[in-house]
N, C-alpha and C positions, 0 to 999 in steps of 0.2 A: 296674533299674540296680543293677549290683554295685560295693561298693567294694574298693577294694585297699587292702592293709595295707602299710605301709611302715616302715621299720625306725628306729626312736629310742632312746633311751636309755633304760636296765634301769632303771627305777623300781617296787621294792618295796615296796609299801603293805602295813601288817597284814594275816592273813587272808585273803591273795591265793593266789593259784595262778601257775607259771608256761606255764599254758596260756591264751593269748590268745583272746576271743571279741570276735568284731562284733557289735553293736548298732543295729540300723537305727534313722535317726532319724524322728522321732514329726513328723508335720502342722502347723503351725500357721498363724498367719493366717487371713487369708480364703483364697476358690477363686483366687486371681489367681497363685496354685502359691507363693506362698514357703514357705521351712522353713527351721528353726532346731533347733541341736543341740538335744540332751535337758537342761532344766534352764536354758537360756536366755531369760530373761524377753521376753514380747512388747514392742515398740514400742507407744510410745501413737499412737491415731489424729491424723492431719492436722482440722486446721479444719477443711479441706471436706468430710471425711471424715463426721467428725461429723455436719455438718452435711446429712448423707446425700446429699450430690451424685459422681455415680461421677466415676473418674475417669478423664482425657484417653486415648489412647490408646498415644503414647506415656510415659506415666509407668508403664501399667500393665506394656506392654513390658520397661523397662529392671527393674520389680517381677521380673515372669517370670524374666528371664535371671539375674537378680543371686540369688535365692532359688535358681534351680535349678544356679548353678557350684559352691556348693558338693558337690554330688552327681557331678558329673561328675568330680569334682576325683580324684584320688590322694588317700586317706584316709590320713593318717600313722599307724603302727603304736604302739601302746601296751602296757605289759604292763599287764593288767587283773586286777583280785582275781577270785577265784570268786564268780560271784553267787551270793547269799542265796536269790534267789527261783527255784523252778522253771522250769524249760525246757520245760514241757509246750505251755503256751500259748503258745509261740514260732511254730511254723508258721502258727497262725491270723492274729495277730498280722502277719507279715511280709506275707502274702497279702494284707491288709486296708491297708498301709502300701504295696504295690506297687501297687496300685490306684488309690489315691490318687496317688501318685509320678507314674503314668501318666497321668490324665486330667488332673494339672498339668502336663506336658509338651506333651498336644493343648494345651492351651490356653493356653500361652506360646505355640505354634509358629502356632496361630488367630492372636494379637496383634502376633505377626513378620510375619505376609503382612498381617494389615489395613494394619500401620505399610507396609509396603511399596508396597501399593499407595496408600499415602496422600502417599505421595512422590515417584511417578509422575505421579500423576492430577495434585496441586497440595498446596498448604499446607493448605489447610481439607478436611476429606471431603467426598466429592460427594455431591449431594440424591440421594435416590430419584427413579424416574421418577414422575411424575404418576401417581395412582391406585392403583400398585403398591402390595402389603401387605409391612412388613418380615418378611425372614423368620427373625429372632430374638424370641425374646421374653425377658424377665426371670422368672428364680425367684420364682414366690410366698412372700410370708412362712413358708408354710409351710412351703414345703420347705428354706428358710433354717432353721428352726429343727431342723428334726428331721435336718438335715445339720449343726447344729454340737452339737445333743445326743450325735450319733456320733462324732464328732470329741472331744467335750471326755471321755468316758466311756473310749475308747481312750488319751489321755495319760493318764487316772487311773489306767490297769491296765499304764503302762512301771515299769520300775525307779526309784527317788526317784532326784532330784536327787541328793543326798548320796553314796552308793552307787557312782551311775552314772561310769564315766569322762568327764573333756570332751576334747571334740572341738573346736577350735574354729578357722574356720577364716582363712585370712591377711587377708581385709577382712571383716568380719561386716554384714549388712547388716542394719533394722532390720525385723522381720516387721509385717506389714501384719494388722488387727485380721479378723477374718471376716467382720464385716458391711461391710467398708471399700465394698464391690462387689457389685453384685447379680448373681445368677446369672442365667447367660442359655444357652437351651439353644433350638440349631435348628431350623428348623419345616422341612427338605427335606423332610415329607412332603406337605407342599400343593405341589401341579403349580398350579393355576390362582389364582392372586394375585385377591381383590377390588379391582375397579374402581369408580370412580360419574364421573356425566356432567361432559362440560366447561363451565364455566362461563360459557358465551358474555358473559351479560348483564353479568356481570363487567368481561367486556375491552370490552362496548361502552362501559361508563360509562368506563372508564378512556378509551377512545379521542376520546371526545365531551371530558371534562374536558381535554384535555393538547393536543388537536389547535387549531393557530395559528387556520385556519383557522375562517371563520364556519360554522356547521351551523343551519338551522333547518328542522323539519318543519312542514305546514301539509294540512291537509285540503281534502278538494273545495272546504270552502267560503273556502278561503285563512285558514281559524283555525290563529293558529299550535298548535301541539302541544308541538312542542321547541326551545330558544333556548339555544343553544351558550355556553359561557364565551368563544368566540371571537368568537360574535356579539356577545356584551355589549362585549370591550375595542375590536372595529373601530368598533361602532358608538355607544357608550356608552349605551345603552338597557338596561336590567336583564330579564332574562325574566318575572320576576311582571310588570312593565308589560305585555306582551303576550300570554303566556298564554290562550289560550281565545279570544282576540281578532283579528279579518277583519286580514290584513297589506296596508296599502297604500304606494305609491311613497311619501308624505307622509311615512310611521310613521317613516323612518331619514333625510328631506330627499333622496331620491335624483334628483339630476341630472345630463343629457346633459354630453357632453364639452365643448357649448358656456356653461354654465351654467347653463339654464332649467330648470324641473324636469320631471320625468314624469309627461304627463297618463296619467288611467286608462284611455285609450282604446290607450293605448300600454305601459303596464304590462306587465313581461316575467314575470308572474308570471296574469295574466289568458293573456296567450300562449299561456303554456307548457299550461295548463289546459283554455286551448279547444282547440287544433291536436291535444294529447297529444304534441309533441313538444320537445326539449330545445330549448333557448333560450337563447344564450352572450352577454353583451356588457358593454361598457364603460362607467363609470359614476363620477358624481363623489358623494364624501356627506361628512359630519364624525364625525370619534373622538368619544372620551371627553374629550379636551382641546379640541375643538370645533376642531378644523385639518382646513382638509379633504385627504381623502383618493383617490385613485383606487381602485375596486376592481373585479373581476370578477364578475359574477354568471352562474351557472351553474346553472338549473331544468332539473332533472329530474322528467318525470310518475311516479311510481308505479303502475304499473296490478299487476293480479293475474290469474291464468288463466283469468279468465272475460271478460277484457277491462275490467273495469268500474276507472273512475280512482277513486283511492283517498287521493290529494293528490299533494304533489309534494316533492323535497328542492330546496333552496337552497344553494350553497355559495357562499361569498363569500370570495377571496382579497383581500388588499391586495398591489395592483400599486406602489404610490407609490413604494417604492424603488428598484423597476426602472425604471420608469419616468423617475425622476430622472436613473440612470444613464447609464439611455439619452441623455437633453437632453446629459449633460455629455461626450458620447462625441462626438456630434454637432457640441456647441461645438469639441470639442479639434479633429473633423475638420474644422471650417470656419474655424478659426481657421487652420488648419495648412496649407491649398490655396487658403484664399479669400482676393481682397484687400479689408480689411476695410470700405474707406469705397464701390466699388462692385459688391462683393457678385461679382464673376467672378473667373476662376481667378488665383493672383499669377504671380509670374516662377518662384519654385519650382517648381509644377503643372503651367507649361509647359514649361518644362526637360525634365522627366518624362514627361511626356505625347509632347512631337518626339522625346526617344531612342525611345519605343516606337514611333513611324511607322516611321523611320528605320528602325527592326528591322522589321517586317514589312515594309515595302519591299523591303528586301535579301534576305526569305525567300521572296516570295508577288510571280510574274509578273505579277498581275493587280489589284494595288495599287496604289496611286498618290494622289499627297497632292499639294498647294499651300499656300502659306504666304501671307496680305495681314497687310503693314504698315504702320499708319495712325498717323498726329501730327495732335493740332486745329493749324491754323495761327495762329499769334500768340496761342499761350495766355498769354505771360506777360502780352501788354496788357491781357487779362479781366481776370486777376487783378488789375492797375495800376488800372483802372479802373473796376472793379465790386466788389474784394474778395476775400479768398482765400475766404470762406463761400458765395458765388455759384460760385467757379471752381472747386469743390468741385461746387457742384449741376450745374453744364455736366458735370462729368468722370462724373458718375451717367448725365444725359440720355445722354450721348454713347455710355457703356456699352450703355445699354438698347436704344440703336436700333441697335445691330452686335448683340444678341442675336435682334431680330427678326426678323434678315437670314439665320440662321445656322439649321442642322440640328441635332436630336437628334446624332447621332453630331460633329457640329463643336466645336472648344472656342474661347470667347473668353478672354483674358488678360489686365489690365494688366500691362506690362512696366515700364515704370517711367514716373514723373508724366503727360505727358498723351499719351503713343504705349501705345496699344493693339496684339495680336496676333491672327490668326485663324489656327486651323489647321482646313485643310476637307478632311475622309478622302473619298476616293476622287472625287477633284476634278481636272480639268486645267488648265492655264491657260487656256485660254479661258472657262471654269463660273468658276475666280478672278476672274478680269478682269470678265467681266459682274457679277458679286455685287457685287464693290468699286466700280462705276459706280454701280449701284442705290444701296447705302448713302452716295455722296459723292453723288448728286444727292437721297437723301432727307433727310442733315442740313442740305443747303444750301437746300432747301425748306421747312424745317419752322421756326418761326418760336420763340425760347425765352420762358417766362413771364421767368424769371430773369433776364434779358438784355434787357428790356424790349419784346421782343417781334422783338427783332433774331435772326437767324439765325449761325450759325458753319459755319467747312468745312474742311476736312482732307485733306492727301495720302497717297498710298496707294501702296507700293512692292510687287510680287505676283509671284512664283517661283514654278517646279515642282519639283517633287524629282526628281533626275535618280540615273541608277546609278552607285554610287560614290561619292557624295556622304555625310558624315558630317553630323552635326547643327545643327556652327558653318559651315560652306558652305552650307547650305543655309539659317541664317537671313542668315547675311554678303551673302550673294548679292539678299535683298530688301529688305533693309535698306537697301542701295546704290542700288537701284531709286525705295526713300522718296526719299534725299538727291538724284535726279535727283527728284524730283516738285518736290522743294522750289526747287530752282533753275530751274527751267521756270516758277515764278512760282504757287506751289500751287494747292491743288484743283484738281487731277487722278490720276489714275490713269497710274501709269509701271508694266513690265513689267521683268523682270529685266536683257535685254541687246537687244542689234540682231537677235539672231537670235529672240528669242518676240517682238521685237515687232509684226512684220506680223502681228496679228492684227484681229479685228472690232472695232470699239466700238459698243454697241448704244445710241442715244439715243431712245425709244419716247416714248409718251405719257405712259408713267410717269414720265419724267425731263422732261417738257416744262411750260415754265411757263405758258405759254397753253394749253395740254390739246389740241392739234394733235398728229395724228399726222405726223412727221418721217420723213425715207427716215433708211435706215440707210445709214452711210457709213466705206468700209474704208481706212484709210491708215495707211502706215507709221509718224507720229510721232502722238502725242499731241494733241489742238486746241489751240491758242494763247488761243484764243477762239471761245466759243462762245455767242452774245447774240442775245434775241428782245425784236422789237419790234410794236410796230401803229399802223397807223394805217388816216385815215378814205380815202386815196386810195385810186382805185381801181388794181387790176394792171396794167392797157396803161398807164396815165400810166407807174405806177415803169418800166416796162420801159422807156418812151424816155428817165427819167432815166435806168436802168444804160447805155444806147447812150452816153450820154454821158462815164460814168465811165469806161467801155472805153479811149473813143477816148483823152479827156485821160490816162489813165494806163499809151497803148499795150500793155494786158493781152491776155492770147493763150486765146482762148477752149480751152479744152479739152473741154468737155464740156455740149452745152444740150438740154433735156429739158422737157417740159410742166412748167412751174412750178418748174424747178430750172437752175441755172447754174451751172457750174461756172470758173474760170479763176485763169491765173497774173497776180499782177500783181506788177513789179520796182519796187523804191524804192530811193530813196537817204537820206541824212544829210542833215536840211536845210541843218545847217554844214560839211558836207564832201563834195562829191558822189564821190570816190574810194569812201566809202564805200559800197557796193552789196549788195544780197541781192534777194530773190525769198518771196512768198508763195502758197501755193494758198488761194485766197477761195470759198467755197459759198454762193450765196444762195439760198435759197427763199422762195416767194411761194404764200400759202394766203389764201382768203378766209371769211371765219365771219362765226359771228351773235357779236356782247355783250350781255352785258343791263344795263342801264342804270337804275335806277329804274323797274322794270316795262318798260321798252320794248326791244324789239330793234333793235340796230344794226347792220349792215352792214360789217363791218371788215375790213382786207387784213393778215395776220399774217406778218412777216418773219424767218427765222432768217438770221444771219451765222456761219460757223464759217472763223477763219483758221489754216492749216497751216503749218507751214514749209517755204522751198522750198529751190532752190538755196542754200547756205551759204557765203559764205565766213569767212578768219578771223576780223573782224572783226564780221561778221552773225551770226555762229556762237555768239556770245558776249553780242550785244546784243538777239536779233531780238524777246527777248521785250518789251522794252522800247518797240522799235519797232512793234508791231504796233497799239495801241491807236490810233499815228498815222494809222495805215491805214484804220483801224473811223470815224476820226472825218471822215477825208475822202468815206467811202461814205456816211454818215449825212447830210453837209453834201449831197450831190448827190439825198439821194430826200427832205430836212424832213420826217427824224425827230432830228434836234435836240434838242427838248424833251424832261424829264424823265417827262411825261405817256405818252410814248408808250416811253419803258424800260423794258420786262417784266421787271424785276430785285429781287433780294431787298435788304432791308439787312442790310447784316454789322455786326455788332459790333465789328468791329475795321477799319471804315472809313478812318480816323484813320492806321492803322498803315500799311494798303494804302496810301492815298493819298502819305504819305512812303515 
């Protein structure tokens, strides 16, 4: 580095000359490169300094840079005396100061690229990689000393203070003492850095300490080996407790999902040992705070390449919180779809559930749905006369037995207080209609504890889903169907319109109250009445009584058949004979055994079913009322009369029917 003279003011000192000479300035500090004019006292060292701690990397930087501006600088020019001292020694001298100069320049320009890249990488320096050897090292003391023996012997042979001109330049910065900093000289002659091995055993204790997770080893003979800090908090057993000691189902209280515990015949740790193969399952036990827990257990054999089992690992998760989760995921969804007092779907879930029929109807040719809607008849009387906590357990009963009735892919609904909904996927009305006979002749047969042993029954309105039809026409549509049930005089089964309703109604064995099989019989309306009786006469008697009711009620036989009859017979108003209508009557006549207190009897079992016939306006509006008169004048001509011989359930709501 050369400096340049620059031009100041004639200043004549004694014994001077007016020829100017440079003066290179003289080393000081430590190797961290600073310099100070000639005659400039050093800076005292830093606390830390002293205290032999090197320093940061940036501070040695800003050291570097701030010591060597002045060199770089434009040197102002002075007139200087004639030195006293020879010029001989000068060349050596400069050669040994340029040297110097230079390898504090590497080594500010080293402390620029560390700082540099230390402000890339991050705030802090980056580690070495694993195993890697640094490839710096520090100056031995020795070569600290006999590097500043040459340094301090080199200022003692510049010009004195006194003598010397100063230099001094616009911030002076304080030089830094020599031993401030250890010398450090790089080792690029080593290509292949020392290594040593990885610590495995290390990161196994770290992973065994820190993992939530229960870990225990156990040998062939199920002695534990190793007991995890996670076995200890899942299960509050401390490791010296088991240590060296056979593990059994007992050691941690391990119990089935039901709560019994784990005989050893069943132990999943015997399992896993015998089989040699993994063994997963679910499991009840208590913590550390004695609450119990769910957890998983997961036995793994150990074998080795010779085949031979060696023990096994145990890992033991606690599930309890998912677990929990799950229950409350569950409530939310059942709270949210279900209605809560009889556990089926509410009005919500069916809402949802008919828009998606309704869509796939309209997408898919070959789909097809029906809708039954059912009301118990005279629910409020239950409730008037048994309680709202009984008409509570009716409206369960009543759920359960439309659930019996009903398909996997079917949904049942409460709609609101005691009318229930069925939607039946890929169902027609006639599959509707049969289903809904079944469950109206299985509530009206089934006898309730609740209810004192009395029976209940309900009408039942049943549609199809047609094309075009949106979701409110298609329930509006069987809804209307109910309200004709209910006016027909309930329990029964009504169809949507005139035109689905010529269809079947199947009345089988299953629907029969004496357990007689019945013919099946197809008619355009709904029965009026449909009542079985028995008695002890024989069949040819009843037959010459029906001769008679014929004749007395001029009826027009329509239809007679081995044990079946079929005919119309016309009444009138007993206070108004203007008023007239027409009924279709079916009687059948079966004969069977009863049994009696061990003995069999001989009995003739009669079904009555009355239709409606001709209508007019006045019939059309009463006939249901009138029918029973008809039932009573057939009964008076064959003496079945008596209650003895009325194959009929009691209702519960007797009382109400009968007003």
């Amino acid at each position: 580095v050369q400096t340049q003279n620059v031009q100041t003011q004639n200043v004549q000192p004694e014994n001077t000359s007016s020829t100017p000479q440079q003066l290179p300035p003289v080393v000081a500090g430590g190797f961290s490169g600073g310099f100070r004019p000639l005659g400039q006292p050093s800076a005292a060292p830093s606390a830390s300094q002293q205290q032999g701690q090197p320093a940061n990397v940036d501070s040695a930087a800003n050291d570097a840079e701030q010591n060597i501006a002045p060199l770089m600088a434009p040197q102002p020019q002075v007139q200087q005396t004639q030195p006293t001292q020879s010029s001989a020694a000068k060349p050596e001298r400069d050669d040994e100061v340029e040297d110097m100069r230079a390898a504090a320049e590497r080594q500010a320009q080293r402390i620029k690229a560390e700082r540099a890249k230390a402000l890339v990488d991050g705030p802090d320096v980056p580690a070495r990689p694993y195993g890697a050897a640094d490839n710096t090292r520090s100056a031995s003391p020795q070569d600290q000393q006999a590097l500043a023996a040459k340094l301090a012997s080199l200022e003692a042979a510049q010009v004195p203070v006194a003598d010397a001109p100063q230099v001094v330049a616009a911030n002076p910065q304080p030089a830094q003492p020599l031993m401030s900093k250890p010398l450090e000289v790089h080792g690029n002659e080593i290509d292949h850095p020392p290594t040593r091995s990885f610590p495995m055993d290390l990161f196994n204790k770290h992973l065994l300490r820190n993992l939530r997770s229960g870990v225990v080893f156990v040998d062939h003979k199920r002695r534990v080996q190793l007991w995890s800090k996670g076995a200890e908090a899942m299960t509050g057993i401390v490791s010296d407790a088991v240590i060296e000691r056979p593990l059994y189902p007992q050691t941690f209280n391990l119990r089935f999902e039901d709560g019994t515990g784990v005989p050893m015949d069943r132990c999943p740790i015997v399992q896993c040992l015998e089989t040699m193969e993994t063994v997963t399952s679910d499991y009840r036990t208590l913590n550390a705070e004695n609450q119990e827990v769910r957890i998983e257990i997961a036995i793994t054999p150990v074998i080795d390449e010779s085949r031979h089992l060696n023990g096994a690992i145990i890992i033991l998760n606690d599930h309890t919180a998912e677990i929990d989760l799950q229950r409350q995921l569950k409530d939310l969804y059942e709270f949210s779809v279900l209605d809560p007092l009889t556990q089926v779907a509410n009005r919500a879930e069916f809402e949802r559930v008919l828009e998606e029929y309704v869509r796939a109807f309209n997408q898919s040719e070959s789909f097809n749905c029906s809708i039954i809607i059912c009301d118990i008849d005279f629910f409020k009387s239950i409730n008037d006369k048994f309680g709202h906590a009984i008409g509570d357990e009716a409206l369960v009963a009543f759920s359960e037995m439309l659930k019996k009735y009903v398909r996997s892919q079917d949904l049942v609904a409460r709609y609101g207080g005691e009318e229930f909904v069925i939607l039946c996927a890929d169902c027609d009305t006639d599959a509707a209609l049969q289903r809904a006979e079944q469950i109206r002749m299985g509530l009206y047969k089934t006898p309730q504890p609740m209810l004192d042993g009395k029976s209940i029954s309900a009408s039942f309105g049943v549609s199809e889903l047609r094309p075009g039809d949106t979701a409110m026409e298609f329930f509006v549509r069987a809804d209307t169907a109910l309200l004709r049930a209910k006016e027909l005089g309930r329990n029964r089964v009504v169809i949507a319109d005139q035109r689905e309703a010529n269809r079947q109604v199947n009345t089988n064995e299953e629907g029969s109250l004496s357990g007689m099989q019945w013919r099946q019989q197809r008619r355009e309306h709904t029965a009026l009445i449909c009542e079985e009786f028995k008695t002890s006469t024989p069949v040819p008697v009843l037959v010459e009584k029906l001769r008679g009711f014929i004749v007395e009620k001029d009826a027009w036989l329509q239809r007679v058949d081995q044990e079946f009859l079929s005919m119309e017979v016309d009444f009138e108003a007993p206070n108004d004979y203007s008023r007239k209508g027409s009924f279709t009557m079916n009687i059948e006549l079966k004969e069977g055994d009863e049994d009696a207190g061990g003995r069999s009897n001989k009995m003739t079992f009669i079904r009555v079913t009355i239709f409606p016939g001709r209508r007019k306006k006045w019939f059309a509006t009463n006939h249901t009322d009138v029918a029973p008169h008809l039932l009573s004048d057939l009964r008076s001509y064959l003496m079945i009369n008596d209650e003895a011989s009325h194959l009929s359930i009691k209702m519960a709501t007797e009382d109400v029917r009968a007003n």
